[in-house]
N, C-alpha and C positions, 0 to 999 in steps of 0.2 A: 599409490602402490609403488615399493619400487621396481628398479627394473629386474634386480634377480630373482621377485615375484611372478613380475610378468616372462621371465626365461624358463622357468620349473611347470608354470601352470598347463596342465592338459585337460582333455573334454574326457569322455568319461572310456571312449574307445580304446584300441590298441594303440601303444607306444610307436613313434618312429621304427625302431627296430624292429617292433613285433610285425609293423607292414611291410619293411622288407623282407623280414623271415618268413611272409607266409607265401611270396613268391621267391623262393632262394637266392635273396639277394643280399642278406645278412651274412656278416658285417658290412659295413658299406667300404671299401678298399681303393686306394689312389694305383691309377694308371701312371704312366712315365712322365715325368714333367715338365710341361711345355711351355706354361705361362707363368710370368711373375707380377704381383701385381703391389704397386707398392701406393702407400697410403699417407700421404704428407703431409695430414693435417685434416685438423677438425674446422678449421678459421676460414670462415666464408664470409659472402659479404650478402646473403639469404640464410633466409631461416624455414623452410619451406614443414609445411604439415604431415609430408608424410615420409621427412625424412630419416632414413635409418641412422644415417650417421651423428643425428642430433647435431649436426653441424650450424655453425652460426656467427654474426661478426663478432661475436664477443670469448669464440672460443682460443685459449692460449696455444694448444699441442699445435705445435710446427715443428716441422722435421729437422736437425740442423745439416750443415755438410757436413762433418765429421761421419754422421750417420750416413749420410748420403754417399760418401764415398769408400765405405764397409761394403756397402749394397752393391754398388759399383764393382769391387774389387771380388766379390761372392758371384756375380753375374758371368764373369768372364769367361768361365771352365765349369760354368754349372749344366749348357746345355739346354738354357731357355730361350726359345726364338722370338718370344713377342713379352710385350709389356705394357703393360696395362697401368697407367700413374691416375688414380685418383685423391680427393680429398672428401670434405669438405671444396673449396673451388679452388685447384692445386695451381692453378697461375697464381693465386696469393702469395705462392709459398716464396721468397726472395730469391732463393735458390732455383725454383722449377724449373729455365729455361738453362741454367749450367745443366741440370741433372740431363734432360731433354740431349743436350749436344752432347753428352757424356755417352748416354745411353747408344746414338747413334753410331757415335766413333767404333762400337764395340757389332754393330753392325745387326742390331734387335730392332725388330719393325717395334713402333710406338701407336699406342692409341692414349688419348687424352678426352678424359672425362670431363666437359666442360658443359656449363649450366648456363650459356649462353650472353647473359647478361652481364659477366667479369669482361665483356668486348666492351661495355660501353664503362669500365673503372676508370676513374683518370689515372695515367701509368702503362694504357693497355689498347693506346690506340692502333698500336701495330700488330696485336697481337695475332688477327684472321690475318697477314701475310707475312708473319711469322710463322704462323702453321702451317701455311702451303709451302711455302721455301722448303721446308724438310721436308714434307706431303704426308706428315702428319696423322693419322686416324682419328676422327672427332667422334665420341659418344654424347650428343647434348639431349640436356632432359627438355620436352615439350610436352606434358601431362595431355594436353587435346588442343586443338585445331581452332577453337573459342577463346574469346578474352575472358570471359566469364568463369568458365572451367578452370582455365589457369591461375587465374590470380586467386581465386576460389583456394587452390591447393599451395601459391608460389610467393601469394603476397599483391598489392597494389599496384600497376603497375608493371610486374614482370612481363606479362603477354609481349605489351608495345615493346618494349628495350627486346624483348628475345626476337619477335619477327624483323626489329632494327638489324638485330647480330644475324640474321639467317641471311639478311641482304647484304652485308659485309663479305658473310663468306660465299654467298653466292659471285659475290663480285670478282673474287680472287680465283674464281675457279672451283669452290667443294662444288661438289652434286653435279657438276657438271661436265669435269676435268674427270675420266675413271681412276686418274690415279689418284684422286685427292676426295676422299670416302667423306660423307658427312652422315651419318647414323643416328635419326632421330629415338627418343627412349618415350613409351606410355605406361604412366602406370595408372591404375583403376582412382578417382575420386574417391572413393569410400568403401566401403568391406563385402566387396565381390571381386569376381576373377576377372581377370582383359578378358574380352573378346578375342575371336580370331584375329590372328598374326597378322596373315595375307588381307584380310577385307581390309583392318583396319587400317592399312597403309596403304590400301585404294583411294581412301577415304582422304587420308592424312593429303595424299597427294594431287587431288584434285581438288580437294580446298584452299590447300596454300598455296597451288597455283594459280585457279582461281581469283581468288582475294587478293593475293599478295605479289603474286608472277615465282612465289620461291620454289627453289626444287630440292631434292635430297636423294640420298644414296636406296637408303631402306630404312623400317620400323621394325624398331625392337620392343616387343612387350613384356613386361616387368610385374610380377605378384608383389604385390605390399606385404612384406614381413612383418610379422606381430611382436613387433619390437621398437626399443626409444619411442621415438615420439609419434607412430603410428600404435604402438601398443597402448600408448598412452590415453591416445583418442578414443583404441575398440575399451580400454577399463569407462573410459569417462561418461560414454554414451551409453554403456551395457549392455557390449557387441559382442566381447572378449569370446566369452564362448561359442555363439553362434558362428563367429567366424572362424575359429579354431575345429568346429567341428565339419565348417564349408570346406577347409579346406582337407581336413583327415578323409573324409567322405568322395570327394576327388583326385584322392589319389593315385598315381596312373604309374603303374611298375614300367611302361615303356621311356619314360622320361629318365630315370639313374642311368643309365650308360651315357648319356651327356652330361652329367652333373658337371659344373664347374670346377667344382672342388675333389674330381679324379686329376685332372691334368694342371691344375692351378693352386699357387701358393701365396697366401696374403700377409703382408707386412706391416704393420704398423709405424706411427710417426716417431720409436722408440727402436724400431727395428722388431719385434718381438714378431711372432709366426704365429699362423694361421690356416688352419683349410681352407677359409673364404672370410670372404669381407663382412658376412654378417656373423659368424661366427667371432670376428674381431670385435664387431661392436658389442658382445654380450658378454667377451673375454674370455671366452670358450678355447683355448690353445690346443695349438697342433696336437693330431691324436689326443687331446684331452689329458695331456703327460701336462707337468712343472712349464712355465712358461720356458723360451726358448731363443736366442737368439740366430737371426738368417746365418750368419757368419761360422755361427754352431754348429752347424748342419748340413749334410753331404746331398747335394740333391738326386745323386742314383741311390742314393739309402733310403728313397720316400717311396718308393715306389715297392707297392705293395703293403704298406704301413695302414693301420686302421684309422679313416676318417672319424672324428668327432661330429657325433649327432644329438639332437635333441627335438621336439616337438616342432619350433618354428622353420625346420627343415620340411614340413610339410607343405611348405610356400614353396619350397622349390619343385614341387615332384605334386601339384596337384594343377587337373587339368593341363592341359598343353605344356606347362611346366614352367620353369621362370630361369635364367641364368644374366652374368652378364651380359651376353651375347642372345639374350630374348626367348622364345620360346623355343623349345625342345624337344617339341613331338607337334605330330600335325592331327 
């Protein structure tokens, strides 16, 4: 199936909108914007199962600097304080560490989506005190607390090289220094919701201390989006709908006033715009108008503009809820 199959497909209920129109929350509308999040590529050096971004080593989209210093030049007087650089595994990107010092001079706190095991590339030995020196924000994905779970979900091997890079950046001071944040990410093995936020970062934390002596800031948990190559899984195994309908059926109206994509804007390795990063990988463009470039675009003019939805936004707003920044309701 492809993927704009699996974008269109719904269960048999009420549409996205129609859920938020039944608690007056229809259209769904951006707040004032606060975050940028820029996206530099598809080209990783993992290929993990339930990745949204389909990312992988063999993929070509890299961001270049031409592009990267439009972004730059659009960030300056737009009035965003934080930024958010993912990929695919954005220290791939040749450029990432210019963009990084660029970002900084401009005086935007930085968080860097990092999947742990780009510490152990050759190229990237410095990289855990390279991130502290700037004091950096680290989001790294740790699926569970087992070797078994992980590689399960990350591939052969990932576990060991990630608890390797936890002890890197434990060495440098994350998790341990308050000002050098290390933020581990969970997301579900298979086509159910996370668990509690709080327990499972009880958990998280006194296993890997346990085991391994590692520590970390806090757990963020993450709903699996029924999209790329997770979507691909729930068609393969003939989950697609039962999980489409897990999550329509948990829907929680208290979670949209957090949504990521009121206060956040996503950009692709082209520069093109976005309400949010999953909405990029399905090519779903800002407000759902003609694609768009950041450079295009007034960032006090977004505010109050209509978000682009569609059914797989049901991962964000079911149960506890799902964002960047983990869950959303308690």
């Amino acid at each position: 199936m492809s993927l704009s199959a699996i974008k269109i497909k719904t269960v048999s209920g009420p549409s996205f909108p129609g859920s938020l129109g039944q608690h007056g929350l229809s259209p769904l509308r951006r707040d004032r914007l606060r975050e940028l999040q820029v996206n530099v590529g598809r080209l990783c050096n993992q290929a993990c199962n339930h990745c949204h971004v389909d990312a992988g080593p063999k993929r070509t989209e890299i961001m270049g600097w031409d592009t990267m210093q439009k972004i730059l030049d659009w960030a300056k007087n737009s009035g965003v304080t934080t930024v958010d650089i993912t990929g695919g595994a954005p220290e791939i990107n040749p450029y990432f560490r210019k963009l990084v010092d660029s970002f900084m001079t401009l005086g935007l706190q930085i968080t860097s989506r990092c999947n742990l095991t780009v510490l152990l590339e050759p190229g990237q030995e410095d990289l855990a005190s390279w991130y502290a020196q700037r004091k950096t924000r680290l989001v790294c994905s740790l699926p569970c607390y087992t070797q078994k779970n992980v590689d399960a979900q990350r591939g052969d091997g990932v576990f060991d090289k990630s608890i390797e890079a936890l002890k890197r950046l434990n060495a440098v001071g994350y998790g341990r220094d308050e000002t050098l944040i290390l933020d581990l990410v969970y997301n579900p093995g298979g086509a159910f919701l996370p668990g509690a936020q709080e327990k499972l970062e009880a958990d998280y934390k006194q296993r890997l201390k346990e085991d391994f002596g590692i520590i970390f800031s806090r757990l963020m948990t993450i709903t699996n989006l029924p999209i790329n190559r997770f979507g691909h899984f729930l068609e393969r195994t003939g989950q697609y709908e039962s999980y489409m309908q897990l999550l329509e059926d948990n829907f929680n109206p208290a979670t949209v006033t957090g949504l990521m994509c009121r206060h956040l804007i996503s950009v692709d390795w082209l520069g093109r715009v976005y309400d949010c990063d999953f909405n990029q990988m399905l090519d779903l463009p800002l407000g759902d108008r003609p694609h768009r470039y950041l450079w295009d675009i007034a960032a006090k003019a977004l505010t109050g503009d209509t978000i682009a939805v569609d059914s797989h936004c049901f991962g964000c707003t079911a149960g506890a809820g799902s964002s960047c920044g983990g869950a959303l309701a308690t």
